[in-house]
N, C-alpha and C positions, 0 to 999 in steps of 0.2 A: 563432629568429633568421631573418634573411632566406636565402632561397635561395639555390643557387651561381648561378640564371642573374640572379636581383634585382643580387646583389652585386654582379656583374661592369659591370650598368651604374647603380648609385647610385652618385652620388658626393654627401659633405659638403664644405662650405667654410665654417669659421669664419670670421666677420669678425674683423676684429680691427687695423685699422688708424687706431681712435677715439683720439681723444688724452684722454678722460676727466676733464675740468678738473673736472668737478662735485666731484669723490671726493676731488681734491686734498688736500686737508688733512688727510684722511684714510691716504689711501695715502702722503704722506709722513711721517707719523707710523711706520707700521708698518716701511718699507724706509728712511727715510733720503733719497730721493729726488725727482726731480719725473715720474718714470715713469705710464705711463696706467693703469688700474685692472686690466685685465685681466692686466698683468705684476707683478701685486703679488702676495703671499703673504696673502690676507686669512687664510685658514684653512688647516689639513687641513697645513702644509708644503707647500703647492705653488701656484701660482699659480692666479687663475683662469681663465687660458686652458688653464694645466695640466688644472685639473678638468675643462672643457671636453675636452678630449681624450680625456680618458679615457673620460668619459660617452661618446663615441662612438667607441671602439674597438670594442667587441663588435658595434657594427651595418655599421659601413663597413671596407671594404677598407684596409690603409692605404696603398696607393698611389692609392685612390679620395678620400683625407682632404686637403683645403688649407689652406690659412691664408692671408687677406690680411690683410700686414702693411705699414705704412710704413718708408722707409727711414732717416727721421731716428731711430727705435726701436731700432734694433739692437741697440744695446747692450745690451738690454731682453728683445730674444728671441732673441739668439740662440745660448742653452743649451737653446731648447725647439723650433728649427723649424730644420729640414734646408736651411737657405738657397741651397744650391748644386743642388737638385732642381726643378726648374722645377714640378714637378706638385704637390707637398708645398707649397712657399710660391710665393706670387705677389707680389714684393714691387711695391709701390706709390711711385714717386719723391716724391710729397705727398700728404695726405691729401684726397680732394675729396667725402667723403660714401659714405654706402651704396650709392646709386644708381651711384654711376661703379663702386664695390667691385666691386657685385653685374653689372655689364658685364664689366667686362674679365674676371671669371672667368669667365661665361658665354662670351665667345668663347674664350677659353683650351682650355675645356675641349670645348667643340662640334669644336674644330677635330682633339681627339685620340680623342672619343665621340661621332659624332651622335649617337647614340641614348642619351644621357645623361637620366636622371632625377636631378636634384639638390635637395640640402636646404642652406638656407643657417642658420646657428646665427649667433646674437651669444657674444661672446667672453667676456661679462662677467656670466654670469646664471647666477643660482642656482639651484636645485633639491635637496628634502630627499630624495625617492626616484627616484634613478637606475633604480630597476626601472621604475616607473609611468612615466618619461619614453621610456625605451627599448619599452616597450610603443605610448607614444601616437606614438612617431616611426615604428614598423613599419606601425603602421595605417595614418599619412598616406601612407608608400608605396606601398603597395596600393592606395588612394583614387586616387594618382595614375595609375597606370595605366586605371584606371576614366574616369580624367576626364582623357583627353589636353589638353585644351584650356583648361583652370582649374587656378590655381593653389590649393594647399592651406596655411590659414596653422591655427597653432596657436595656441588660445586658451584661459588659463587661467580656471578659474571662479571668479570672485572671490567674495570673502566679506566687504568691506568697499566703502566707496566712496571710494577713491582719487582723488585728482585730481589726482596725477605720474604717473599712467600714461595711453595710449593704451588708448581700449574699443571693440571691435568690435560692433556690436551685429547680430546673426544674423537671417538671413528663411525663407523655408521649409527645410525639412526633407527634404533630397536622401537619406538611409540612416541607419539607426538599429537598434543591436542594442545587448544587454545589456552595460554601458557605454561603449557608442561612440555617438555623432551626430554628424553630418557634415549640414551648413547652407549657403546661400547666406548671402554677406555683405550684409547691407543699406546699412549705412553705419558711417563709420569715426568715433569720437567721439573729439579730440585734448586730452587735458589738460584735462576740460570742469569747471566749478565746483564746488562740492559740491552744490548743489541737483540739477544735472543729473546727479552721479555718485549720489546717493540713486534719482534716475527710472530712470538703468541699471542701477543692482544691482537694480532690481525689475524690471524685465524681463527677468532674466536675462541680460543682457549680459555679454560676457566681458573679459576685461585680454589685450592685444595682448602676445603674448609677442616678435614679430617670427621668430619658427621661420617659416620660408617653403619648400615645398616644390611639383617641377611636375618635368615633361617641361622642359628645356634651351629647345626650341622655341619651348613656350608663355610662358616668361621672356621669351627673344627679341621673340616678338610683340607681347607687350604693353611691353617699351622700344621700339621700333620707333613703338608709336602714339602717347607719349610723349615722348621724348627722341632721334631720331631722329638728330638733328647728333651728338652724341656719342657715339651708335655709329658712325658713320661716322668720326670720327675718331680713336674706341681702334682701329680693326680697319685703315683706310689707314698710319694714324701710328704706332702703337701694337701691337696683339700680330703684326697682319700682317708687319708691317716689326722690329719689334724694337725700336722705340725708343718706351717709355712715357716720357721724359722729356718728349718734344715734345708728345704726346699728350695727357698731362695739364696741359701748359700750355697746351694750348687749350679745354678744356671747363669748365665750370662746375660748381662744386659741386651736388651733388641729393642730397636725401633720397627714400632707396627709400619709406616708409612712407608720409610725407605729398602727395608731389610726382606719385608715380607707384602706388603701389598703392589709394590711397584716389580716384586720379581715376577707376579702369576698377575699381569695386566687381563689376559685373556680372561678372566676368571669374576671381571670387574664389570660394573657397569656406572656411570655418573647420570647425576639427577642435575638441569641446569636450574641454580634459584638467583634469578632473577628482582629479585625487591625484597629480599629482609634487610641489606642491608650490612651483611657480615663484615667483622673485624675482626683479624689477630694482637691480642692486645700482647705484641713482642715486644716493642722497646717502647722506653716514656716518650719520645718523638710520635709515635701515631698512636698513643692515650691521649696525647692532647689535642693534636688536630683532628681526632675522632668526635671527640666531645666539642670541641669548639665548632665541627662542621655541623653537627645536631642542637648547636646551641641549650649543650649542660655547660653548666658551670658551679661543680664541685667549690667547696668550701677553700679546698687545700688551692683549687689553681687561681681566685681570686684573690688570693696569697701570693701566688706566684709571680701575676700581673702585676702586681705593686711593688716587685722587687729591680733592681737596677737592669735597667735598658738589655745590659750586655750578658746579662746571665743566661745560663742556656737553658733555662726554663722558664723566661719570659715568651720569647719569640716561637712561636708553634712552627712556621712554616721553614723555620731553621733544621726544624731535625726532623720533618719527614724527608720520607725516602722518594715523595715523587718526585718528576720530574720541570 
């Protein structure tokens, strides 16, 4: 595991302030409700922001561990986040995208660690081995200390050609030891056709897990050269002053992946992981054949199996998207 002097200044921040409409039909099939994906129980008894958590307890401190959440959710989380610790949750008055998420934690946290190195996790993602994940998140921290000034994303190594996910496609070869590589980002490929997803699986392109990790700083700088108005208005409005109500009513929704990490590619580096295992748990089509290829079988889909032939939540290999 990491070091006592690592720990003291890594910190994680789960997102988690997505409202997850895709899953819908899914997620209230299982809970009953119209709740976001990550505060569902798909498997295991626990939620997946729960799993989330977990998978990063042995690496982070927990007073180094966040959560951003929204405030219309509560209801939602709050059996699983310390709402009354400012460090533990950072609650969000509306939801405006990753990019604002990934701000106001970053000044949150600068303001109580300059010397922060942070990893940002999505709330809602799968993984079959927790070991192999926790090994590839130790690596990217140590990379980062290497590379103050690049941010480190993690990309899983695909094996099909997908085209509901985000592909990273890698350029030279910055460190490489027996199973680690560590790459400049060439370009970011978003949801590309299947023809173009057949060109990147053969180049070895990787699936964007959205694992983001860097020096505090280097976050900073690169919002700064992007989205500039709305830092200035989370940090005047907003964490400066205490009132993220005003704050977020002034800025605009942004996507961290598309708007702002795919503009400053130079600026990136990807880590390839190889054997966690990763999923985007996007649509109920690949939560089912997720768990069916790992052999879970949640309460709710042995439910499902015993319903008529023809339903489109019987047959798993109906609604993925491979090929």
């Amino acid at each position: 595991m990491l070091s006592v002097v690592n720990r003291q200044h890594s910190w994680a921040v789960v997102l988690a302030g997505g409202d997850g409409t895709r899953l819908q039909t899914l997620t209230r099939l299982i809970s009953g409700d119209e709740r976001p994906k990550q505060f569902c129980p798909v498997f295991g008894g626990k939620s997946l922001l729960g799993h989330t958590l977990e998978r990063l307890g042995p690496l982070f401190r927990r007073d180094r561990t966040a959560c951003v959440v929204t405030q219309g959710h509560q209801r939602f989380y709050r059996d699983e986040i310390e709402e009354d610790d400012p460090v533990r949750s950072m609650v969000q008055p509306m939801n405006r995208g990753t990019g604002v998420a990934v701000a106001a934690a970053l000044l949150q946290i600068l303001r109580l660690d300059p010397e922060a190195i942070v990893a940002f996790f999505p709330s809602d993602h799968y993984y079959a081995h927790n070991h192999a994940f926790a090994t590839a998140v130790e690596s990217a921290l140590r990379m980062a200390t290497e590379y103050p000034h690049s941010l480190i994303l993690m990309g899983a190594e695909a094996d099909y050609p997908e085209i509901e996910y985000g592909w990273i496609e890698p350029g030279r070869v910055m460190m490489e030891s027996p199973g680690t590589r560590l790459q400049r980002v060439k370009r970011f490929w978003e949801k590309p056709m299947l023809r173009r997803a057949r060109i990147l699986l053969r180049r070895g392109c990787l699936w964007n897990t959205f694992v983001t990790i860097g020096w505090a700083r280097a976050f900073l700088e690169l919002l700064q050269g992007i989205i500039p108005q709305t830092l200035r208005s989370l940090e005047w409005a907003g964490v400066g002053a205490g009132d993220l109500g005003r704050a977020y009513q002034q800025v605009s929704p942004v996507d961290l992946s598309r708007e702002v990490l795919a503009a400053q590619p130079q600026r990136l580096l990807v880590l390839r992981d190889a054997a966690s295992g990763w999923a985007d748990f996007g649509t109920p089509g690949r939560v089912i054949s997720t768990l069916v290829r790992d052999g879970i079988e949640p309460p709710w889909l042995g439910q499902l199996r015993r319903r008529d032939a023809d339903s489109q939540w019987t047959i798993p290999h109906r609604m993925i998207a491979r090929p």
